[in-house]
C-alpha positions in Angstrom: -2.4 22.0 -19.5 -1.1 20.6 -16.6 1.8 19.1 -15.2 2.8 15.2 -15.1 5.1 12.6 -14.7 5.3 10.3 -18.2 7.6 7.6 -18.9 8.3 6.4 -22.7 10.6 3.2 -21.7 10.5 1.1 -18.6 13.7 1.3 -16.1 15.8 2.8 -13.8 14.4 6.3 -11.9 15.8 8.5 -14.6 13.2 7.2 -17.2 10.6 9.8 -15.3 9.7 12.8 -17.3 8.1 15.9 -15.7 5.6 17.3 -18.9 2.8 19.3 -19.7 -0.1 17.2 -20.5 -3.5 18.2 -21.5 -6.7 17.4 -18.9 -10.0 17.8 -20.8 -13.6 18.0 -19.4 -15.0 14.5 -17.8 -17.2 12.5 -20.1 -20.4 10.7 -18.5 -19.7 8.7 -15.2 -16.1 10.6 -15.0 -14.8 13.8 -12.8 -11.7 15.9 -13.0 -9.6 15.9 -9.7 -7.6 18.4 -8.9 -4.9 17.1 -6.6 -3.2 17.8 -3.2 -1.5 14.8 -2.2 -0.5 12.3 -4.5 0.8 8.5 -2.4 4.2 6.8 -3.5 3.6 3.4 -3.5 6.1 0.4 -4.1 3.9 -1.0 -7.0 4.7 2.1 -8.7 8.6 1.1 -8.8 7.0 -2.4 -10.5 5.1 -0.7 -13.5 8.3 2.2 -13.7 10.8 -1.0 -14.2 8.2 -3.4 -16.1 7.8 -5.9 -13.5 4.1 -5.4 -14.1 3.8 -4.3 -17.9 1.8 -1.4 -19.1 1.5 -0.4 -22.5 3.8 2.4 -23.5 2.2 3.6 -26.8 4.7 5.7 -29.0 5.0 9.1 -28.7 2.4 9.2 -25.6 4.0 7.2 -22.9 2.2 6.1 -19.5 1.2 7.9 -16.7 2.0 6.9 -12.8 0.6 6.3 -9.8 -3.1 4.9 -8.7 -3.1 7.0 -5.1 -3.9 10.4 -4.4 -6.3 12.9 -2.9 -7.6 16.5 -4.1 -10.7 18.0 -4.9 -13.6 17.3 -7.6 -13.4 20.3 -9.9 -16.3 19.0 -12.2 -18.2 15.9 -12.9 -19.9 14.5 -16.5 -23.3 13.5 -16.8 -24.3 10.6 -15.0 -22.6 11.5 -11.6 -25.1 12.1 -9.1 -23.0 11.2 -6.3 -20.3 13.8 -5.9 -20.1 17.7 -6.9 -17.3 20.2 -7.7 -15.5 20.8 -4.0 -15.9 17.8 -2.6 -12.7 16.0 -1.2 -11.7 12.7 -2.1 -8.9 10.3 -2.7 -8.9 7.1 -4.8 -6.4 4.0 -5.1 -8.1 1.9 -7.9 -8.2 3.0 -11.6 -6.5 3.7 -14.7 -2.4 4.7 -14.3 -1.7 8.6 -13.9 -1.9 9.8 -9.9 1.6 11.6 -10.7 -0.2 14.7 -12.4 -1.4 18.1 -10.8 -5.0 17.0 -12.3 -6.7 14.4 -14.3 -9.7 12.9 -15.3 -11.1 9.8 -13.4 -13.6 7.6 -13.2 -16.1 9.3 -10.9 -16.9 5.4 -9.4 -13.6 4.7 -8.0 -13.7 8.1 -6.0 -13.9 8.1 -2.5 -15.4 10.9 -0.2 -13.0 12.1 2.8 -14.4 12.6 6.4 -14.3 16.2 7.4 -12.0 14.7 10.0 -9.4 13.5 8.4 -6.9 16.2 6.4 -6.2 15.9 2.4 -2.1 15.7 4.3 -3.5 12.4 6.3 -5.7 10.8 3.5 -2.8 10.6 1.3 -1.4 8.1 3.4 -4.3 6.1 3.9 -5.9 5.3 0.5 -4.0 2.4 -0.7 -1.9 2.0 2.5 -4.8 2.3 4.7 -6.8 0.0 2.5 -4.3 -2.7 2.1 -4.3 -3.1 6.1 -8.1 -3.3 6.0 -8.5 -6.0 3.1 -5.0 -8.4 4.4 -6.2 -8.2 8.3 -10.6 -8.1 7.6 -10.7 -10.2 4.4 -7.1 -12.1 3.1 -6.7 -13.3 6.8 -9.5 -12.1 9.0 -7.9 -11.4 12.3 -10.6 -11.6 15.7 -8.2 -10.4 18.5 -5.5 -13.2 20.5 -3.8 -14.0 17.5 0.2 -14.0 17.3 1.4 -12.5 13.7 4.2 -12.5 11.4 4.1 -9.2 9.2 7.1 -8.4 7.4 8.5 -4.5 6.7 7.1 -3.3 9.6 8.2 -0.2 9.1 6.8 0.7 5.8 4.1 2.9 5.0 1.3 -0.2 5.6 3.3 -1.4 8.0 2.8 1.1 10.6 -0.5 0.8 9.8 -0.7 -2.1 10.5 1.0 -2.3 13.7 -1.9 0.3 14.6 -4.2 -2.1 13.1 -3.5 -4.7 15.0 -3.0 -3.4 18.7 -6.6 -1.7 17.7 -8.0 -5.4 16.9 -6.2 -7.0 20.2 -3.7 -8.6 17.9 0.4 -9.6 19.0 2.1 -8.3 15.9 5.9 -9.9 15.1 7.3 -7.5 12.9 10.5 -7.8 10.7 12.8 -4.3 10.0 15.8 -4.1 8.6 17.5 -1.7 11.3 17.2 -0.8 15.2 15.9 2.7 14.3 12.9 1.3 12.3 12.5 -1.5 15.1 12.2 1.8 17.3 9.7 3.1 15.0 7.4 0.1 14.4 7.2 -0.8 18.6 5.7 2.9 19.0 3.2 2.1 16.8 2.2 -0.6 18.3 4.3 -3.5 16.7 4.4 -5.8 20.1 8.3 -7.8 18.7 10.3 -6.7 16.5 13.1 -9.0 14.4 16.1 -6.7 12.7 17.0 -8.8 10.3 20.1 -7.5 9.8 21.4 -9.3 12.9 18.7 -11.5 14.2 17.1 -15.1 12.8 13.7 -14.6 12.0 12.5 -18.1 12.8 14.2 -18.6 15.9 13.0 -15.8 17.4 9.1 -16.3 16.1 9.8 -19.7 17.9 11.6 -18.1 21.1 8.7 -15.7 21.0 5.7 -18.7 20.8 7.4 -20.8 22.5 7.7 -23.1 19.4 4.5 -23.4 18.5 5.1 -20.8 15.6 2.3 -18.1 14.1 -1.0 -19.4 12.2 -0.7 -16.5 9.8 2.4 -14.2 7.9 2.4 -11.4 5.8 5.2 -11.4 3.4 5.6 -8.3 1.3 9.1 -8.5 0.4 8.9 -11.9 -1.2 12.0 -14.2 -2.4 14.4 -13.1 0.1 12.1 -14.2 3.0 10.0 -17.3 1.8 11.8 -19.9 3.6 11.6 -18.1 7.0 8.5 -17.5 6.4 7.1 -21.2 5.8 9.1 -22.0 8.3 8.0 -19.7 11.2 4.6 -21.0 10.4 2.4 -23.8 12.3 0.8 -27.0 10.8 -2.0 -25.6 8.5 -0.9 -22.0 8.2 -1.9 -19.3 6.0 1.3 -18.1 4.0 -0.1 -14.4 2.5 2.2 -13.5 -0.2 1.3 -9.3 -0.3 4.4 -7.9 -2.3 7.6 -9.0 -3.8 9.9 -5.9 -3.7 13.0 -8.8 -2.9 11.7 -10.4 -6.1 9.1 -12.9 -7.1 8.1 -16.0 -4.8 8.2 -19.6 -7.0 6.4 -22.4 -4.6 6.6 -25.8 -5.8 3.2 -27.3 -4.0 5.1 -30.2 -2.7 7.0 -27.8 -0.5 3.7 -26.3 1.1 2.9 -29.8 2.2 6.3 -30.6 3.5 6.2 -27.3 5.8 2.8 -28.4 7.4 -0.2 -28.4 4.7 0.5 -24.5 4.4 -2.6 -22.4 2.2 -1.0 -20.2 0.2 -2.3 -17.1 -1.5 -1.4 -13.6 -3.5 -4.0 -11.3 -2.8 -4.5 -8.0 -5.3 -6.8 -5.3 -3.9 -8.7 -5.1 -7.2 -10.3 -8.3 -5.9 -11.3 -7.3 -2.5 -12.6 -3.7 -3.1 -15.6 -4.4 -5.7 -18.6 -3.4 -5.7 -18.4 0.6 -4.8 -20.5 -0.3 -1.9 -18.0 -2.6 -0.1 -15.1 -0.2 -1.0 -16.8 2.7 0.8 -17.6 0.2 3.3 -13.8 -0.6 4.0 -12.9 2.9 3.7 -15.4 3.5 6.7 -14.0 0.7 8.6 -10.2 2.5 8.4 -11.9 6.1 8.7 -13.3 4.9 12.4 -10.3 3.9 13.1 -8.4 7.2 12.1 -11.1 9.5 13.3 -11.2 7.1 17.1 -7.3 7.5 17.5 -6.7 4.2 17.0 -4.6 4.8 13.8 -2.2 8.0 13.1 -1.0 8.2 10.2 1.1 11.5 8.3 3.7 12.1 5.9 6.9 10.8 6.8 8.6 12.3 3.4 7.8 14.7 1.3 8.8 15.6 -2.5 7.9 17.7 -5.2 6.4 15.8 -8.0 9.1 17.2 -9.9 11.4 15.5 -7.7 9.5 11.9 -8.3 12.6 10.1 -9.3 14.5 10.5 -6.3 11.4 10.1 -4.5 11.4 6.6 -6.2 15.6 6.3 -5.5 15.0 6.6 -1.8 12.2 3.9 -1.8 14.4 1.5 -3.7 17.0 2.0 -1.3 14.8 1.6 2.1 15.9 5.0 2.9 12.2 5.6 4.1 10.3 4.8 6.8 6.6 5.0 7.3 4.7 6.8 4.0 6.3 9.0 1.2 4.1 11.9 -0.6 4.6 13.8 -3.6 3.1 17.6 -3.7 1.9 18.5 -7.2 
């Protein structure tokens, strides 16, 4: 037995449940992890409220979380690929991160550079990973561009602002306070908007000199649509990455008012397939860790005991930078 979070109802943070749950041997193509590090992610708050379903079968409830790190403990037949000791982390697969260990699909593990600490990782696995596929596949940046990246602050958001100094790349980023406009320029975020007492579009314009950005990355969704259409120029790409301000409704008419704008929601489950390219990416961001170019730790820490006020200080944008829970 081991111990996890479970939920048996979808809702506020109090719906968490810290339980013993059983962890059996891994079948054929599976391992067990044992975990060190386990990510908090915003689309965990989305599957905890219902936002995006899962099934909560009587009696059993669901498991949390998709991001984490630890060690293999065992594999089943048919994994020739890893052994028991080897470090890894993961940010794809079935629902239950939130758990001391579990049993996972051995495919969607990924082996960790002797470089780079289990304490690190855990902020770099889904995090890390959406940076890589929204700047090198979404929209794939080449150095000179002006940005728009909204929630520059966040735990892919100083990534990103990393990311892009790394690639050459004039990042714009919004924050919702002079503290985390403090926090984003030292990681490399070249403007920053505080929202809180600045207008985003007139200052992408003040900073382009009118002429706008070709690309934004809008994470927090309804509450910042219209600025962001409207910071962009003729032919833009509008990346819808997140709604944690609620969900973005575009009637098509209004994309070709605002300048013939291309519109897309990306989801990492279509950018990370086969294994090969996912181990690929996870190279990419690796280099980058391993070269300097990206530092990433911890910002919070909880007990995974303490996973519902992990989650009520994420809701509240208490938090900068990446949250981790410790099993």
């Amino acid at each position: 037995m081991v111990k996890a979070i479970r939920f048996y109802e979808t809702g506020g943070p109090e719906v968490l449940k810290y339980e013993d749950v059983a962890v059996g041997e891994p079948g054929p193509g599976q391992a067990r992890v044992r975990h060190s590090y386990i990510a908090l992610n915003f689309i965990d708050i989305y599957f905890r409220t219902g936002r995006y379903p899962l099934a909560l079968p009587e009696g059993a409830g669901s498991g949390l979380g998709s991001d984490a790190v630890g060690v293999v403990e065992a594999v089943g037949p048919g994994v020739d690929y890893l052994q028991p000791g080897d470090r890894v982390g993961y940010l794809i697969g079935p629902q239950g991160a939130y758990s001391q260990a579990r049993v996972m699909p051995a495919e969607v593990l990924i082996p960790l550079p002797d470089g780079i600490s289990d304490r690190t990782a855990a902020t770099l696995m889904m995090k890390g990973m959406t940076a890589q596929y929204l700047f090198r596949q979404v929209y794939p940046l080449k150095g000179g561009e002006t940005i728009l990246y909204h929630a520059a602050a966040g735990g892919v958001g100083l990534i990103a602002c990393q990311w892009a100094r790394a690639l050459g790349v004039t990042m714009i980023g919004t924050v919702s306070t002079d503290e985390k406009a403090e926090i984003a320029k030292a990681n490399g975020c070249a403007h920053t908007i505080v929202t809180s007492r600045e207008n985003i579009v007139e200052r992408v314009k003040e900073i382009t000199d009118g002429k706008g950005v070709p690309v934004v990355y809008d994470s927090v969704g309804k509450d910042t649509l219209m600025d962001s259409l409207d910071c962009l120029q003729p032919r833009g790409h509008f990346v819808s990455n997140g709604t944690s301000s609620g969900s973005v409704v575009v009637d098509s008419q209004l994309l070709a008012q605002k300048g013939s704008i291309w519109m897309t929601r990306p989801a990492m489950v279509h950018y990370i397939h086969p294994r090969a390219h996912m181990l690929d990416m996870a190279r990419e961001l690796f280099d980058h860790v391993l070269a300097g170019d990206i530092v990433s730790e911890p910002q919070q820490t909880f007990a995974l005991a303490d996973a519902a006020e992990a989650h009520r200080a994420l809701e509240s944008r208490k938090t900068t930078g990446s949250t981790v829970l410790v099993p």
